[in-house]
C-alpha positions as a Markdown table, in Angstrom:
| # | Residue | x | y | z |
|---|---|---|---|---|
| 1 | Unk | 260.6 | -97.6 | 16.6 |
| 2 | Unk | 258.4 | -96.0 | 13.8 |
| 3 | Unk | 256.1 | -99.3 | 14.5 |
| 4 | Unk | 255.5 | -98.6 | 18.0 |
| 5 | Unk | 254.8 | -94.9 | 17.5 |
| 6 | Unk | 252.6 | -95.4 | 15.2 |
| 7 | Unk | 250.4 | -98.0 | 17.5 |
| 8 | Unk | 250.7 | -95.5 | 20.4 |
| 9 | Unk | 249.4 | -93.0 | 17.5 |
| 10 | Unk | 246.1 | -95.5 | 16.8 |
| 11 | Unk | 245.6 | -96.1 | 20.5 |
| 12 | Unk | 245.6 | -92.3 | 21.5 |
| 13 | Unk | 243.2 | -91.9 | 18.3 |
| 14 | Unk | 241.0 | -94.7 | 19.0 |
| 15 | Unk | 240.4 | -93.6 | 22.8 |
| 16 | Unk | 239.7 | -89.9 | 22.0 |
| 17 | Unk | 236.6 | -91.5 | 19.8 |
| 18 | Unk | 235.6 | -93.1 | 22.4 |
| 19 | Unk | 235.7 | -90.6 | 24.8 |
| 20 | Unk | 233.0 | -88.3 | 23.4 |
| 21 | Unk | 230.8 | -91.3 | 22.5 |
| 22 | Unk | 230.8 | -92.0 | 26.7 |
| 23 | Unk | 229.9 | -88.7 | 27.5 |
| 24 | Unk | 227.1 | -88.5 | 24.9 |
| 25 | Unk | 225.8 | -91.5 | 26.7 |
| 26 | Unk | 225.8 | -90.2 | 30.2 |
| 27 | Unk | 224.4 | -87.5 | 29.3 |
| 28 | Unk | 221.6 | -89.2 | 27.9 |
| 29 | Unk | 218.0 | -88.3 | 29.4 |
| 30 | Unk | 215.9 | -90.3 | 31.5 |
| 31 | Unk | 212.6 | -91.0 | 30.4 |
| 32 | Unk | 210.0 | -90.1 | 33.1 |
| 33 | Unk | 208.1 | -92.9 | 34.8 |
| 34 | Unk | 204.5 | -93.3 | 36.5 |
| 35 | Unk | 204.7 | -92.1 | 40.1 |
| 36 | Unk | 201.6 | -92.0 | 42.9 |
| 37 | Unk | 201.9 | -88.3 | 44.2 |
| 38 | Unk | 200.1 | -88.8 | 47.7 |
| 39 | Unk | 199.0 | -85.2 | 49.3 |
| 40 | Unk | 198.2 | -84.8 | 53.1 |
| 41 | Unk | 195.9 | -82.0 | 54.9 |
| 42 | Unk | 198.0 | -80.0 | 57.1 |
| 43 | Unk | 198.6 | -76.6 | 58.3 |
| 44 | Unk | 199.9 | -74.0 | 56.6 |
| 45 | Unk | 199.2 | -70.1 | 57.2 |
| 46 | Unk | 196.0 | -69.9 | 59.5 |
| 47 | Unk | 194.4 | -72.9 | 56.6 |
| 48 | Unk | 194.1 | -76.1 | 55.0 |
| 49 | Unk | 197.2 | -77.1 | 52.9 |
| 50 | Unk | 197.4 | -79.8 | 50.4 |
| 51 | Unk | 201.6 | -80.9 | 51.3 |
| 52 | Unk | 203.6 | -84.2 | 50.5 |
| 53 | Unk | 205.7 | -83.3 | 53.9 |
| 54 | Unk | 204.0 | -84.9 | 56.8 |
| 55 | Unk | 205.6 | -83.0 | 59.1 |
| 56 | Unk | 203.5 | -80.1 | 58.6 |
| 57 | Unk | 201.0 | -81.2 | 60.4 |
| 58 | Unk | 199.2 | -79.5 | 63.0 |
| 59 | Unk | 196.1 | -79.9 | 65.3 |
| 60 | Unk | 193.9 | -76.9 | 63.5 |
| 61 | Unk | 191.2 | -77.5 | 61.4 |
| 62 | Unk | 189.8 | -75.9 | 58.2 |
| 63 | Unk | 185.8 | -76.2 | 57.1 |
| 64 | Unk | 182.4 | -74.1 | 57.7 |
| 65 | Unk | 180.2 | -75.4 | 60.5 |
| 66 | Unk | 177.4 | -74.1 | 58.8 |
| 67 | Unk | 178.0 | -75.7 | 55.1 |
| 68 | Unk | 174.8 | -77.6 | 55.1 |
| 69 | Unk | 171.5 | -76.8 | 56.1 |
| 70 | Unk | 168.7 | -79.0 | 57.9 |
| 71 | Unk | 165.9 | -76.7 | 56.5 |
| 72 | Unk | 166.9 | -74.3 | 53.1 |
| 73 | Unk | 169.6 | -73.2 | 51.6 |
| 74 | Unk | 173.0 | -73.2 | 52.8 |
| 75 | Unk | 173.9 | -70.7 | 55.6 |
| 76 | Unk | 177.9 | -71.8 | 55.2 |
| 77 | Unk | 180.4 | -69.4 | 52.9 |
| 78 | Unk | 180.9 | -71.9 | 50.0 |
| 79 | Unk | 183.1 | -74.6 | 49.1 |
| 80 | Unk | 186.4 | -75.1 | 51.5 |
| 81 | Unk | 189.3 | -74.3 | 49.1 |
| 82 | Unk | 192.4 | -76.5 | 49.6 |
| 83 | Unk | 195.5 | -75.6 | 47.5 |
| 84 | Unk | 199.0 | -77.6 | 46.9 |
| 85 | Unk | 202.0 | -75.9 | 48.2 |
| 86 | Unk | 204.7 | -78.4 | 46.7 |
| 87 | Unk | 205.5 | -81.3 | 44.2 |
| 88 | Unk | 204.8 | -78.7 | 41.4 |
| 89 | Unk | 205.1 | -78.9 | 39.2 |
| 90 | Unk | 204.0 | -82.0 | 38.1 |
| 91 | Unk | 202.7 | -84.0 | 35.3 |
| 92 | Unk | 199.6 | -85.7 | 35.5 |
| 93 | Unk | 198.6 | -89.1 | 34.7 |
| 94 | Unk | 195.1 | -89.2 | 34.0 |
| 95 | Unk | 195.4 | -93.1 | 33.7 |
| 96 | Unk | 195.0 | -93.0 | 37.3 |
| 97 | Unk | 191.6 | -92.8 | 39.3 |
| 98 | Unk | 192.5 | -89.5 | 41.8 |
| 99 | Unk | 191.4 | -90.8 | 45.4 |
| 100 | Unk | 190.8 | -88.9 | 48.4 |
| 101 | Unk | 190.3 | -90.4 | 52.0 |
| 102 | Unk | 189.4 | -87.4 | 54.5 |
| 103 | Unk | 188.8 | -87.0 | 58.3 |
| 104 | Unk | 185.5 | -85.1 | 58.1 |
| 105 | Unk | 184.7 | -84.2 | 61.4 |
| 106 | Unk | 181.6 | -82.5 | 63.9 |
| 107 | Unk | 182.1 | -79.7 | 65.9 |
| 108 | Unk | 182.1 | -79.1 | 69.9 |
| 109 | Unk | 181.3 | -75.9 | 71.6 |
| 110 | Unk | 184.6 | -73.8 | 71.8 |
| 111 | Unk | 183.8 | -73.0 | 75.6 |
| 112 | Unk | 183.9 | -76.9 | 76.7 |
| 113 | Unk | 186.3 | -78.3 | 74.0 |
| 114 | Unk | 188.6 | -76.3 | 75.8 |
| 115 | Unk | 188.0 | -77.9 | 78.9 |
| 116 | Unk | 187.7 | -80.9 | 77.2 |
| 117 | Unk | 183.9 | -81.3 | 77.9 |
| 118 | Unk | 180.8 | -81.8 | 75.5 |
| 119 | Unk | 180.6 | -83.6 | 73.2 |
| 120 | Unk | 180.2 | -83.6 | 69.1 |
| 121 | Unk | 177.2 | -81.4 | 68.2 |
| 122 | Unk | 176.9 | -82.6 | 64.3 |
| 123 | Unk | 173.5 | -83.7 | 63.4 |
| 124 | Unk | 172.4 | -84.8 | 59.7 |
| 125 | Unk | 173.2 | -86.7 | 56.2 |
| 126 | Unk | 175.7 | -85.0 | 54.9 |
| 127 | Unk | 177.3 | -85.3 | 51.5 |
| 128 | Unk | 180.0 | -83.9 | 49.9 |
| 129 | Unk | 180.8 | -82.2 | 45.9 |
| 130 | Unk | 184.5 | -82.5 | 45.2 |
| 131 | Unk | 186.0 | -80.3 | 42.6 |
| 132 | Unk | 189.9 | -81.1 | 41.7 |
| 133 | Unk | 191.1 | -77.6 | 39.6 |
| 134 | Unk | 194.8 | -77.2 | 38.2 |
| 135 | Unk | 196.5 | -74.4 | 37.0 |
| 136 | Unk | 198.3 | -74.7 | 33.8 |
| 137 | Unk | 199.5 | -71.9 | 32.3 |
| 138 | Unk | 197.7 | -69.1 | 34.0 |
| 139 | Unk | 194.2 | -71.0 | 32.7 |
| 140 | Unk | 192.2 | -73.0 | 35.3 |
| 141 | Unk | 191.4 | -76.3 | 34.0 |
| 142 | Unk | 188.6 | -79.0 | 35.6 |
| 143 | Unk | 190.8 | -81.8 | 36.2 |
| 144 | Unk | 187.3 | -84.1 | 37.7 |
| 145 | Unk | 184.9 | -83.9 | 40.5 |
| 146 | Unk | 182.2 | -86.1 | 41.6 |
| 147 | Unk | 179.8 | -86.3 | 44.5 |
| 148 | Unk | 180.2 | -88.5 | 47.2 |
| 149 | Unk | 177.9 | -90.7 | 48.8 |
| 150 | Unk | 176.2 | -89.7 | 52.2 |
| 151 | Unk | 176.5 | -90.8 | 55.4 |
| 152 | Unk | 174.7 | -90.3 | 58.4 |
| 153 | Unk | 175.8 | -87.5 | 61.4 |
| 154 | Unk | 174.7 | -88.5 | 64.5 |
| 155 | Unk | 175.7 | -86.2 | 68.4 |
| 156 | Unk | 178.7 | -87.4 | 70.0 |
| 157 | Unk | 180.2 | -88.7 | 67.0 |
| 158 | Unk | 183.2 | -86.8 | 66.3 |
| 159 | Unk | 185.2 | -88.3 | 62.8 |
| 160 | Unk | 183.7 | -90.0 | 59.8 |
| 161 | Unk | 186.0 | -91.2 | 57.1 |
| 162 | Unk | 184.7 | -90.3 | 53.8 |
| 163 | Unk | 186.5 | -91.7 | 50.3 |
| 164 | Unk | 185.8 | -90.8 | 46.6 |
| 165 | Unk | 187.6 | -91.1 | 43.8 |
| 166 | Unk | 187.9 | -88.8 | 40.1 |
| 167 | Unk | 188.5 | -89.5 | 36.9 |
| 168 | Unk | 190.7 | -86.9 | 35.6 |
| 169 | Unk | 189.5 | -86.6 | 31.7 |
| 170 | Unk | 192.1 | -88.6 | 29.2 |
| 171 | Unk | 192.6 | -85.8 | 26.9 |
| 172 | Unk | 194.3 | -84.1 | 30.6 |
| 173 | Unk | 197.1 | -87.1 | 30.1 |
| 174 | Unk | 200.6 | -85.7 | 30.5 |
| 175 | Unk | 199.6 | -82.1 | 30.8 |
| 176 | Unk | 201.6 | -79.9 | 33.5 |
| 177 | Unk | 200.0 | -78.2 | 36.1 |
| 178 | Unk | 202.1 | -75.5 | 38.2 |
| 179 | Unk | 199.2 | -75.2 | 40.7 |
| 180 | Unk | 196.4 | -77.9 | 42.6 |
| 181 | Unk | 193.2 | -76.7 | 44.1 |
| 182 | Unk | 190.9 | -79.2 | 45.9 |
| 183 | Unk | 187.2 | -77.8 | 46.4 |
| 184 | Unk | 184.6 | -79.3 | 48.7 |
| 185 | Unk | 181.4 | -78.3 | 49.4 |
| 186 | Unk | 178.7 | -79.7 | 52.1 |
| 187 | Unk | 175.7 | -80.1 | 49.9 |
| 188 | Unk | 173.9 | -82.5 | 52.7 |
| 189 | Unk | 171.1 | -81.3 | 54.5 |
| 190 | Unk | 174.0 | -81.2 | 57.7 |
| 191 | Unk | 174.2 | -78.7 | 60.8 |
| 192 | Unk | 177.7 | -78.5 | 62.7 |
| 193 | Unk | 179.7 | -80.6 | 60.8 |
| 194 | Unk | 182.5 | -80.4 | 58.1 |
| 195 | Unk | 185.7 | -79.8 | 60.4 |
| 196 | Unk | 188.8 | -81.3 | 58.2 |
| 197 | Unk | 192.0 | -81.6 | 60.4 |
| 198 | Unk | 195.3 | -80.6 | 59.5 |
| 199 | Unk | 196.8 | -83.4 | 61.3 |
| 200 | Unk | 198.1 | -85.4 | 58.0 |
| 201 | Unk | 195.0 | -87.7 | 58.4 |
| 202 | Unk | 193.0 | -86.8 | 55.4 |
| 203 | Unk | 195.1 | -87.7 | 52.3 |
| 204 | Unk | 194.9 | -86.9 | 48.5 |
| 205 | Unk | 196.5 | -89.6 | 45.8 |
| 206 | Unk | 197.0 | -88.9 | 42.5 |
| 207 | Unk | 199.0 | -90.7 | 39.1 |
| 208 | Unk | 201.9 | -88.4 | 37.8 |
| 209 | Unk | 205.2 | -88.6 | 35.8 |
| 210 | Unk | 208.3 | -88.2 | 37.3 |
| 211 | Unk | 212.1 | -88.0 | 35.9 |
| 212 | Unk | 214.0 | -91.1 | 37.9 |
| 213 | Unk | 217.1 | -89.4 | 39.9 |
């Protein structure tokens, strides 16, 4: 009898070691992993919004019709100014090239789009100076911009696809931002142009680290 209770003994030991050794290992941390955070345009109170939720989208439009200028200076208000309202925050990966694809579209005459009359009144080269800024502990930080190449705006052509990609600077790696801000200003000698839809089109793709679920 004293043989057996001392087994049970060992065995009741034995599993109450193990039992904190299992829960020590579930409760073990996952390492995070390198994740492409994709952005679209869409709506969000009366302006552009940078959001991963597609459903957002409307069919408004954000931009300055009079960013560029044929002759002079600029006539426009400055750079459109399109901020991230989720995902954040996150931690970048500035391994990864930041690419953009946007919708960048010319403008009709308010009085016959609404009948849908006329017809696209852009005219121009146009050409674009992207600014990616994060927020990171109440400081604003340069993340990259770059210039894009131009194109040609031509009446009656309403969208142009326009691409560019930023290298975020290495020393940026694995830093957290709690805020995005996308800048882009017409610098092209343009007239009528620069409408960017809110309709999910125009997208924003970035490298980040996230915790697996």
């Amino acid at each position: 009898m004293k043989r057996y209770l001392i087994l049970l003994l060992v065995v009741a030991l034995g599993a109450g070691l193990l039992a904190p050794a299992q829960a020590a290992k579930k409760k073990k941390k996952k390492k995070p992993v390198p994740v492409d955070l994709t952005y679209k345009v869409v709506g969000g109170d009366g302006a552009c919004v940078l959001s991963v939720d597609e459903e957002l989208a409307t069919d408004g439009s954000c931009g300055d019709p009079f960013g560029g200028a044929i002759t002079g200076p600029s006539q426009g208000s400055g750079p459109t100014l399109i901020s991230a309202i989720d995902s954040l925050p996150l931690t970048l990966d500035a391994s990864k090239p930041v690419k953009g694809t946007f919708d960048m579209g010319s403008y009709t005459l308010a009085a016959l789009a609404d009948n849908g009359l006329g017809q696209p009144l852009g005219v121009g080269e146009a050409q674009w100076h992207v600014i990616l800024t994060g927020t990171s502990g109440g400081e604003d930080i340069t993340i990259g911009e770059v210039t894009t190449d131009t194109y040609m705006v031509t009446p009656g052509t309403g969208d142009y696809e326009v691409t560019f990609e930023i290298a975020p600077a290495a020393e940026l790696s694995r830093k957290v931002f709690d805020g995005l801000t996308l800048s882009l200003e017409q610098i092209g000698p343009t007239l009528i142009h620069g409408a960017i839809g809110t309709d999910a089109t125009s997208s924003l793709t970035l490298g980040a680290f996230a915790v697996p679920k």
